[in-house]
N, C-alpha and C positions, 0 to 999 in steps of 0.2 A: 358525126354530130357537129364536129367545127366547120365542116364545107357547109351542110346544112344551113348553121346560124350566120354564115359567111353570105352564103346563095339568098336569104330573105330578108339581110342587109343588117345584122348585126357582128360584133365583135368577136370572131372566133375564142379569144383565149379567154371568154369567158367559161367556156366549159372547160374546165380543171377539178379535180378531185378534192375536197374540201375535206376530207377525213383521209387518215393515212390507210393505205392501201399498200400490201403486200403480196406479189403475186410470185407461187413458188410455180415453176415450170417443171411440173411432174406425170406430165400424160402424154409425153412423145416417143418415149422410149419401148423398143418391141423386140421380146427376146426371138432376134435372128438367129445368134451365136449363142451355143448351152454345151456344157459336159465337156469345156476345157478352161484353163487358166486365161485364156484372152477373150473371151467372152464379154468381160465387161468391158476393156477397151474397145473391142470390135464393134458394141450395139453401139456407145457412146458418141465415135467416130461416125458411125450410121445416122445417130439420130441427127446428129449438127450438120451431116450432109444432105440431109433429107428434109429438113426443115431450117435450109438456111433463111431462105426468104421470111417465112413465121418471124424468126429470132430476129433477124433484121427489125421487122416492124414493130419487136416487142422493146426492140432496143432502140429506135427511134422515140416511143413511148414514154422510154426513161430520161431523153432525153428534151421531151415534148414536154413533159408535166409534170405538176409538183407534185407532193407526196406521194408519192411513188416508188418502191423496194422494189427491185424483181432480184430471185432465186436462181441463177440459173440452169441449166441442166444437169442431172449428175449427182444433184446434191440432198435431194430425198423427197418424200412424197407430203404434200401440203400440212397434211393433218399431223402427220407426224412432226412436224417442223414445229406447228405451231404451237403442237404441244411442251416440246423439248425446248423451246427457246424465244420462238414470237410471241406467246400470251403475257400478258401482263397481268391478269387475275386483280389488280386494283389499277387503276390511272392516275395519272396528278400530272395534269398540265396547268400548267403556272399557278403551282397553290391550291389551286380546287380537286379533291380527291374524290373519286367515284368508282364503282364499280364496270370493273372491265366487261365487254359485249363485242359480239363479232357476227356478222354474217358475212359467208364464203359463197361462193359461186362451182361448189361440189355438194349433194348431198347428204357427205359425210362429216361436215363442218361440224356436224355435234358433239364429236370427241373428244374435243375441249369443255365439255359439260364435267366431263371426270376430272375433270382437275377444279373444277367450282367455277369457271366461265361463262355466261349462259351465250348463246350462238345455234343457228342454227342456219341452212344451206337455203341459197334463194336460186332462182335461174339467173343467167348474166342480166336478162333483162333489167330483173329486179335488184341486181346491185349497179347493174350503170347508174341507175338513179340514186340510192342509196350515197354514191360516189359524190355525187351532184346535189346532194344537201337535202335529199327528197329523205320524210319519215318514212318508217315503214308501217303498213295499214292492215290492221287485222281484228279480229271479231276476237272478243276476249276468252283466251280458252280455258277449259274446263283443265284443271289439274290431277292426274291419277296418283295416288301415292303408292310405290311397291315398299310395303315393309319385306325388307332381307333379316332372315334369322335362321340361325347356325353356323356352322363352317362349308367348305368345299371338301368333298373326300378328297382321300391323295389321288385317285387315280382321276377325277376330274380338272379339266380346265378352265379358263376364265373363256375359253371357244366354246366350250359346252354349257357352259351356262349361259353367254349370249342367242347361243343359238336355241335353247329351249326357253329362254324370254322372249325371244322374237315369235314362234308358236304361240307363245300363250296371248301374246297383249297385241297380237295379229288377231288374233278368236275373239279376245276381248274387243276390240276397236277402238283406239287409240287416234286415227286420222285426225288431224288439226287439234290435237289434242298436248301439254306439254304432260311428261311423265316426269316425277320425281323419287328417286331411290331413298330409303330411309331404316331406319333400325336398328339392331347390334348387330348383322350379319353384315353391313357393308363397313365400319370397324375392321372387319377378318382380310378384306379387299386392297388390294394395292391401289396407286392411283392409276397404272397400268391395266389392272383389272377392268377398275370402273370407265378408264376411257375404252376398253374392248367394249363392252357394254353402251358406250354410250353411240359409239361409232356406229352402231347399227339401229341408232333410232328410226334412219325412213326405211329400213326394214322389217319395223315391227310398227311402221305407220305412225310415230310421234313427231311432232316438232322438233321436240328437247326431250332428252333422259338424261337428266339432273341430279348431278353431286351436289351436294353443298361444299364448302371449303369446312375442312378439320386437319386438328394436327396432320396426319397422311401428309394434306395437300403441301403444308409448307416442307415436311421434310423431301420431298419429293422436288420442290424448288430448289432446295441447298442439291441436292442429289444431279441436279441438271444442271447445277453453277449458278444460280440468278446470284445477286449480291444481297449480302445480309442486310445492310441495310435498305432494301426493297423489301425484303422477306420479313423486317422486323414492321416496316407502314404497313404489309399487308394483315398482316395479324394484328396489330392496333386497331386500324380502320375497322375490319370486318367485325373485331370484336363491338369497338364501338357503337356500331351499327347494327349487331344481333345479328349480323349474318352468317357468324362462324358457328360451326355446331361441335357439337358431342350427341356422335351418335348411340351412345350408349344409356345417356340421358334421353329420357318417355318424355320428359317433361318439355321438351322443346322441340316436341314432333309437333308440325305445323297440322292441321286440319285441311283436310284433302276433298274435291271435287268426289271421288269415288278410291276404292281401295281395295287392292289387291297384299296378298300375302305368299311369300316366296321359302321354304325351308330350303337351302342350302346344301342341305345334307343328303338330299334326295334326289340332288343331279348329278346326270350318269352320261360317261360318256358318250358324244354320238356326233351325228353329221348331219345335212339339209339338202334337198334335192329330191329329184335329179332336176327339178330345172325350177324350182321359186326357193327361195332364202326361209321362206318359214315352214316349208315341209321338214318339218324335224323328225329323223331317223336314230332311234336308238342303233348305238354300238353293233350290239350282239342281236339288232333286228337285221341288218345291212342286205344280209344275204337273200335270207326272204324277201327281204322291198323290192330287191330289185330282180327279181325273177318275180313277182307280182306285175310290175311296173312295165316288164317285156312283152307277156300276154297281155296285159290288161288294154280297152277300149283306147285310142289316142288321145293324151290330156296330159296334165300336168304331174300325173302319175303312171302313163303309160304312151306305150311305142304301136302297139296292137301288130308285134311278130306273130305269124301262126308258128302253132305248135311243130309242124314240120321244120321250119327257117330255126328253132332258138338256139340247137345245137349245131349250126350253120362256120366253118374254119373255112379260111381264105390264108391259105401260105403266100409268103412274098420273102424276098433276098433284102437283108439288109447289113450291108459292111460285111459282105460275101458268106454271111452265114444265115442257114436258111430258118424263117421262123414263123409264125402263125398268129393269127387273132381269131377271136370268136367275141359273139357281147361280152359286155360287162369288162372288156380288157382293159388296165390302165392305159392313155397315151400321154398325158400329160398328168405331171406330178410337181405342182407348184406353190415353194412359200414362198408369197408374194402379199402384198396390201398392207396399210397402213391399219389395217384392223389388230392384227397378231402380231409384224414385227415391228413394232412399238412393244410391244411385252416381254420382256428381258426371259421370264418363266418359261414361258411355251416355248421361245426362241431355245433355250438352253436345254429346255427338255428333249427336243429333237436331235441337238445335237450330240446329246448321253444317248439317244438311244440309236441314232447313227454309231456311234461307238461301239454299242454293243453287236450292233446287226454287222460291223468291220470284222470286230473282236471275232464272230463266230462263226464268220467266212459268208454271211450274206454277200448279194448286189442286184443291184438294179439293171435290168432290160436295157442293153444300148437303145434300141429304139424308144425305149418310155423318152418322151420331151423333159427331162427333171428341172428347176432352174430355183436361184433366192437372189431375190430382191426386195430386200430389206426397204425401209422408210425412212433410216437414216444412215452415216456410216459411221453411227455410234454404235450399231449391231455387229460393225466386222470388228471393230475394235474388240469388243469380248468377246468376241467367237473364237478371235484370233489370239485376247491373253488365255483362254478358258482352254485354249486347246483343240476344240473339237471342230473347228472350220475343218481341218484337214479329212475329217471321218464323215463332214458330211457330202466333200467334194469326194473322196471314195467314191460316194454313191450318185456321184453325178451331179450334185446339187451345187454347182460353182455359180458364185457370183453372176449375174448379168447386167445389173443395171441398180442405182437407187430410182425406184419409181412404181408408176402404178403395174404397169406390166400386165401378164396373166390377168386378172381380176378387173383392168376395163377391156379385154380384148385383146391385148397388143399382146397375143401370147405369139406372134408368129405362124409362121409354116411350121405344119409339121415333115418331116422325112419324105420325099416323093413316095417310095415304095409304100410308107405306110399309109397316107393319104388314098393311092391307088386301092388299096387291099380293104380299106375301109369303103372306100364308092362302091366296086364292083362287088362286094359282099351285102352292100347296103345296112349296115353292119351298127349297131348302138354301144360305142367305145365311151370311154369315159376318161374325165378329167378329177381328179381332186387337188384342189388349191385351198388355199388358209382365205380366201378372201372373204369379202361380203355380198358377192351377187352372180347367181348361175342364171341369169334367166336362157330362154331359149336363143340361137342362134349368137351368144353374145361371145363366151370366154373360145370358140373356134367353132368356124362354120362346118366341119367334119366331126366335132366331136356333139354328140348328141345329149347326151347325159354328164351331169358335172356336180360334182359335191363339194358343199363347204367343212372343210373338217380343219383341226389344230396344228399347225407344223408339225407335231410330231405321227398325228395321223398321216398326212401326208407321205412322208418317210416311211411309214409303215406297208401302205399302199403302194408306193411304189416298188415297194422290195416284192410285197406278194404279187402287182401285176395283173390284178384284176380284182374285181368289188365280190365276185360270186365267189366269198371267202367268208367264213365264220370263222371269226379271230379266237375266239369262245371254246371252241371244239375243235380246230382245223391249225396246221402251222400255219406261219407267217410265210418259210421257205425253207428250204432244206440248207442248212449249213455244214460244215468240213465235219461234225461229228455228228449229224442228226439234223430229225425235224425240230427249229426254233420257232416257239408261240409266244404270240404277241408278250403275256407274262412274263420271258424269259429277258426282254430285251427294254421293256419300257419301265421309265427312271421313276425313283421314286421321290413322294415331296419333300422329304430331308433332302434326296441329292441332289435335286435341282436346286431347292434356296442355301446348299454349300457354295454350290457352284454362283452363283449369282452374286451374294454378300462377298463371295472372296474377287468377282474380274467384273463385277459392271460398278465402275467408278464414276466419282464426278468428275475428276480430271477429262476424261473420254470429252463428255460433252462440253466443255470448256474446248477444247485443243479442236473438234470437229467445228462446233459452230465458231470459232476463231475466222474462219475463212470462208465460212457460206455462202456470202456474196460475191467471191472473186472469180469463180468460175474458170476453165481450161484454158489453155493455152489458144485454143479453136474458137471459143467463145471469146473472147476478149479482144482477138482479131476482127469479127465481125464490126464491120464501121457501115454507121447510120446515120441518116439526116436530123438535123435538130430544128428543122426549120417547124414552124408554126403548124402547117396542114402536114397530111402526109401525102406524099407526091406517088400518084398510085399509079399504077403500072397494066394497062390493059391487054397485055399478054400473057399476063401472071395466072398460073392455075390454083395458087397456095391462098395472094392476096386480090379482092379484085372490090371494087366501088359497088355498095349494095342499094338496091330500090328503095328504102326502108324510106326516105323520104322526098321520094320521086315526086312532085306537084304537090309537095306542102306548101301550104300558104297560113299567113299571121294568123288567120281566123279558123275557128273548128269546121268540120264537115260531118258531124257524125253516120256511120250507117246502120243506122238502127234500127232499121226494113229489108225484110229477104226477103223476094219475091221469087218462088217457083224453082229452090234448089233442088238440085237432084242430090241423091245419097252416093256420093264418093265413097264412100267404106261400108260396111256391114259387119262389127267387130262384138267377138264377146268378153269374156271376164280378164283382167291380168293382164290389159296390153300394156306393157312397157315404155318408155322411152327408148330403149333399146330397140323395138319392133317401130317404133316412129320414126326415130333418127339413130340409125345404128352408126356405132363408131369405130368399126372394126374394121375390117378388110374391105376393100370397094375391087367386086367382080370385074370381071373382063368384058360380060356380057351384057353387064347394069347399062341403065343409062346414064350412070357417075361415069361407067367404064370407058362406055362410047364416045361419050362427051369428050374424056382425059385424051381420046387414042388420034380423037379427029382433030386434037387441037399440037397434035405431035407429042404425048406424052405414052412412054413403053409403059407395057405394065408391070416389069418389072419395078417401075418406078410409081406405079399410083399410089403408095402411100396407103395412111387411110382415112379414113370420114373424120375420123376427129385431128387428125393432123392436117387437112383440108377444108377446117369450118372457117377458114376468113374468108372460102371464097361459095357467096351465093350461089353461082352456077353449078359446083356441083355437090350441094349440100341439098339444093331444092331437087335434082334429081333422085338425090340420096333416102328422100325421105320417104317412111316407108318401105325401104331396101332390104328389110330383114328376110333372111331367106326362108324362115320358120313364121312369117304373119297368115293368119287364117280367115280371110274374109270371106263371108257367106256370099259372099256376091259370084264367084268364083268358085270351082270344083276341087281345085285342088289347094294345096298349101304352097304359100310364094307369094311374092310381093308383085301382084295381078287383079285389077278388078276390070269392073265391065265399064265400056263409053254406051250409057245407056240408050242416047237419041240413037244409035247405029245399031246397036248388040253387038258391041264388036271388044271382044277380052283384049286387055294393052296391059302393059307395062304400065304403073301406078301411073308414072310422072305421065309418060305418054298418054293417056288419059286425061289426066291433068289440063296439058297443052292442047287441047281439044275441045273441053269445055272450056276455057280459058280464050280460046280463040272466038268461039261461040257465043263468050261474053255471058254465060250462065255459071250459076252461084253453086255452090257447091256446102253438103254439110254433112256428118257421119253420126253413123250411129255405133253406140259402145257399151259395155257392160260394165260390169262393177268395176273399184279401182283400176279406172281408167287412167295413166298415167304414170303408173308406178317406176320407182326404181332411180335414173340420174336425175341429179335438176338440168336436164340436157333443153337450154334454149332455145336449140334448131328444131326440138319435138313439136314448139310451139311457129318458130320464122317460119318454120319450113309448110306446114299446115297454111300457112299464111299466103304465103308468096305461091302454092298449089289451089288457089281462089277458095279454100276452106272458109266457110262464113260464120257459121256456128256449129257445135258438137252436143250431143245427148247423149250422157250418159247416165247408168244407176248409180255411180258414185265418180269421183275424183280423189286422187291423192294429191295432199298439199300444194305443193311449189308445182305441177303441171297446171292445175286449175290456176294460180296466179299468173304463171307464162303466158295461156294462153289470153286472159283478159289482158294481162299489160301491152300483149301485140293487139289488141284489136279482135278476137275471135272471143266471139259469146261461147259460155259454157251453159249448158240447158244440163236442168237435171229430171229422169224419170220421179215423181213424183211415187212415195213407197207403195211396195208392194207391185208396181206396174214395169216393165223391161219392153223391149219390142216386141219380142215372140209374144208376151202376154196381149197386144194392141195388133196383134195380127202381123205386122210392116215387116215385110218382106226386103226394104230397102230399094224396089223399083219404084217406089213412090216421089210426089213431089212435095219438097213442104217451105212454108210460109211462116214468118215471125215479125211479129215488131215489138220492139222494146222500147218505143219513143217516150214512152211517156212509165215505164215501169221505173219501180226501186229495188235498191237491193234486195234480195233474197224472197222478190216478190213473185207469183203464181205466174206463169205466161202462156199462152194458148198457142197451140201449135195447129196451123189450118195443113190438110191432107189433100192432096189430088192422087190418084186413081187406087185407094186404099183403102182399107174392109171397116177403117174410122175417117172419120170428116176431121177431125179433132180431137188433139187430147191436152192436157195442163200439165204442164213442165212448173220446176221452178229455178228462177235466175242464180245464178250461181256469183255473179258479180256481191260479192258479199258485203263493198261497203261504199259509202258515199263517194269518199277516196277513188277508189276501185273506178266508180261511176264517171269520173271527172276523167282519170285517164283513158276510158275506152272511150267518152266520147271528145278525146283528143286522136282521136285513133291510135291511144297509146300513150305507155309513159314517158317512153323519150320525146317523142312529139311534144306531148306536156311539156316534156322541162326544157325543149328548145323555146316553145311560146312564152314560157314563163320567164327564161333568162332573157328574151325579145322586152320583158314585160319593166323589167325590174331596173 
């Protein structure tokens, strides 16, 4: 943006950051090294050599602009940060006190709602702006209240209760909607609880899932070190201002949009999967889902194995001892995400009942991938006064990294051998992790099926080794005296809240965040330019100078006329961000791959999509990369559609680069929550820079629908009740729009060429005036370059 406002003849260092801005560096880290003591130095070492270039530019950054924090590597996972130490919960800059707000550029930014925050996750797009003094713009939403009342049984967790909210207020529909918690049942709740809960709002489709601030919230501040006297203005203020509650007082329950009701007492353990966060699987159902899930049709509940293939074993040698898989085997077994280890409970539970599974002669599969990457390294501090670090390394679960890890992807390779035995078998392995998101092709392009379950599930699962287990009726594993069942070994809620009141101190979090931003030895060596532009480098495969405002000029150009796009996609229900712009592994055979190999980069070395999003070239390859996208347009599954003027099936991008060269418009068709899952920007640049012009879908989720109008790409919506299959459109059609003269959330006609309708009415998805101004700026940074031109 500063070359930009440079290139049309204004003052580069006008564009600087006008609110303070904290960026913690927590999605480069990829568990390569697991199941030894160096594992965490090894990945750490990896990560700083693998994205030296990144960190350079991010450390020019720091060095380029005001208000500006960065976190460096190493040092935990955003949300967790923010929660433990960056939130402020009230502001007072010079005298003026107000209530603290945050939008992140993760869509998990709302787990700072459980501490009384309100916040919520936008795409980068939308917080560049944000940066640069721009409001943010949105249709006022409906508020749901969940009354909570009762307790949590003991054997439940604050994971199982997220994950059978996320079911319900998914069913419900919640999209663009804020949720707020309320009643004597979140009283019972830590603040740790309510932020597990709130972390998972774009999983159950909210904006926000909203704590208010109460007693909890301040002891939970003295508990993480803030200073009392901030702890004392935040309680004055809020009180002052009616915004502090007692939830145990009725009389101060606000009046709600709509309402739901939640008993406590009637959640039961369980997990989510195998491949969407709100398929919620009871416990003691597991075994059955997923022997349902093997035969069943191909979908979001099913592989469609025949009955011959389900009891299908593929042996393979691994660390010279010979072993097996069949489905449903565990291969990966990770706590990991900022969802769960931020939760001092679950954290501890797991490691009592690693203890016991030691104690009675269990262990884990050397091949199972096991690994913990905690959110801060206030989790090893207790683990390590608590004792039970050691019982869960036992079991393989050593340290790898503070960061996102597993849970965006960056779970790594697994074992050659086991990888092999999985392809040739063609085989449906499974992963369980503590995180917030299985969707398909995301947590490993090998592992097919993937559950959300508790740290202590996890553990659990990794000892037994495969999901086709009823904990219920079945052991867990055979130990030195017998078969041990889940019962035998998992803690109970006395022992875990001993264990937690006696080793999670506040001192920890004092003595941790003491040093947050000094970062390694490796990091701190890294030397960056401080000059005004950044001096870009066009060899660079990490960083590289992006289109985005190729032939801008002072004045708008809007394009608010398609003429004669053809349909690049043909998509149904649940696509992802993840299947848009995946951020995981970038193949050998991709055109990210080819791209990396021709320009002399080994594959050992490619890295992945998301540690490679500074550079356009092969982000726009990337897009659409998912090796599990299912477009009608095309027979089989893979990231493949047709170049329609040819009939000729390519490679997405290759396709792409075809109409593109053709100089013809391009625009998709999609199904319900279109968009779901990261607020992943590049779902929307990359759409962009692939001549995407407009998208129809039956719905949108939040922050995709805003990405994509902020870049410039119309979002059309099926008018109810109507889909494509219901309008005939096959996707080989041609279609036509103008929006020149529409307004927001108004009807718009969509003209057909060789289609079984002439015509059908959409409606504009541009939701507000706002909205309006920056798409026909071709966007909102565009916008706020003209506007700093302006001012």
């Amino acid at each position: 943006m500063r070359d930009a406002v440079k290139t049309i003849g204004g003052d580069p260092a006008r564009i600087n950051p006008g609110v303070p801005v904290d960026l913690v560096i927590d999605h480069s880290v990829q568990v390569d090294a697991y199941g030894n003591s160096e594992a965490l130095k090894t990945n750490l070492e990896l990560e700083l050599e693998r994205n030296r270039e990144r960190f350079v530019f991010l450390k020019w950054g720091a060095n380029a602009f005001q208000n500006l924090t960065i976190v460096p590597p190493g040092s935990g996972i955003v949300h967790q940060v923010n929660l433990e130490y960056l939130a402020r919960v009230v502001f007072d800059r010079n005298g003026l006190v107000y209530p603290d707000s945050v939008v992140g550029t993760d869509s998990h930014t709302p787990m700072v709602n459980g501490l009384g925050v309100v916040g919520w996750g936008v795409g980068g797009i939308e917080a560049e702006a944000v940066m640069l003094d721009q409001p943010i713009s949105m249709v006022l939403p409906e508020v749901v209240g969940v009354k909570l009342t009762g307790d949590l049984p003991s054997e439940a967790t604050a994971t199982d209760l997220v994950l059978a909210l996320t079911a319900l207020l998914r069913k419900k529909g919640v999209v663009e909607k804020f949720v707020e918690f309320f009643g004597p049942g979140v009283a019972s709740l830590s603040i740790a609880d309510r932020a597990t809960v709130s972390n998972m709002a774009p999983e159950y489709g909210a904006t926000i899932g909203y704590f208010p601030v109460d007693n909890q919230s301040l002891a939970y501040l003295r508990m993480t070190g803030r200073e009392e006297s901030k702890i004392a203005q935040i309680e004055g203020y809020l009180k002052a201002v009616g915004l502090f509650r007692d939830y145990r007082d009725a009389s101060t329950d606000p009046n709600f949009t709509d309402l739901l009701e939640v008993d406590l007492s009637q959640i039961k353990p369980s997990l989510a999967g195998p491949k969407r966060p709100h398929d919620n699987v009871l416990l003691d159902d597991m075994k059955k889902d997923f022997a349902n899930c093997i035969g069943a049709k191909v979908g979001f509940k099913g592989y469609g194995i025949a009955d011959a293939e389900k009891t299908k074993k593929v042996e393979f040698e691994f660390e010279g001892k010979k072993e097996s898989l069949t489905h449903g085997d565990v291969v990966i077994a990770a706590i990991t995400s900022c969802t769960n280890t931020s939760n001092p409970s679950v954290m501890i539970a797991a490691g009592l009942l690693a203890k016991k599974a030691v104690e009675q002669g269990l262990v884990v599969k050397r091949y199972v991938k096991t690994s913990l990457a905690p959110g801060s390294g206030v989790v090893t501090e207790y683990l390590t006064k608590s004792g039970l670090l050691p019982y869960l390394e036992k079991l393989g679960f050593y340290l790898v990294g503070y960061g996102c890890t597993t849970c965006i992807g960056n779970s790594g390779p697994l074992p050659e051998s086991v990888a092999t035995a999985i392809e040739s078998g063609d085989l449906v392995t499974c992963g369980v992790l503590s995180g917030n998101r299985n969707f398909e092709g995301r947590i490993h392009q090998n592992v097919r099926a993937n559950y959300l379950a508790s740290p202590p599930l996890v553990v659990a699962y990794a000892l037994a080794g495969t999901v086709n287990v009823d904990f219920k009726t079945e052991p867990v594993a055979q130990g030195t005296k017998g078969p041990v069942f889940l019962k035998d070994i998992w803690p109970t809620h006395q022992e875990v809240e001993e264990v937690v009141a006696k080793n999670v101190l506040s001192t920890m979090f004092v003595e941790v965040y003491k040093t947050v931003t000094k970062g390694t030895e490796q990091w701190n060596s890294l030397q960056a330019s401080s000059q005004q532009l950044y001096p870009w480098d066009e060899t660079s495969t990490y960083i590289h100078f992006p289109p985005y405002f190729n032939g801008m000029t002072k004045e708008t150009s809007p394009a608010s006329k398609v003429d004669g796009a053809f349909c690049f996609l043909n998509l149904g229900d649940s696509i992802t961000t993840d299947h848009i712009s995946p951020a995981g592994n970038i193949a050998r055979k991709s055109p990210a791959g080819r791209f990396l190999e021709s320009r002399g980069v080994a594959p050992a070395d490619f890295n992945s999509y998301g540690a490679r999003r500074g550079n356009d070239q092969v982000m726009a390859r990337g897009t659409f990369a998912n090796i599990r996208l299912v477009n009608k347009l095309v027979p089989n599954v893979g990231p493949r559609t047709v170049y329609i003027p040819g009939n000729e099936e390519l490679d997405i991008y290759d396709a792409a680069e075809k109409y593109i060269k053709d100089k013809t418009p391009l625009m998709i068709l999609a199904g319900a929550m279109y968009g779901s899952g990261s607020s992943r920007d590049w779902a929307a640049k990359g759409v962009w820079m692939q001549n995407v012009k407009f998208v129809i879908a039956v719905s949108y989720e939040r922050i995709h629908r805003s990405n994509l109008v902020l870049f410039g790409v119309i979002p059309l919506q099926f008018v109810e009740g109507q889909d494509a299959a219901s309008l005939g459109l096959t996707g080989r059609e041609k279609f036509s729009i103008d929006i020149s003269t529409a307004k927001p959330g108004q009807e718009v006609s969509v003209q057909v060429e060789n289609g079984t309708v002439k015509e059908f009415k959409t409606i504009l998805r541009i939701n507000t005036e706002t909205e309006m101004n920056y798409f026909r700026n071709g966007g909102v940074l565009n916008y706020v370059i003209r506007n700093t031109l302006k001012q």
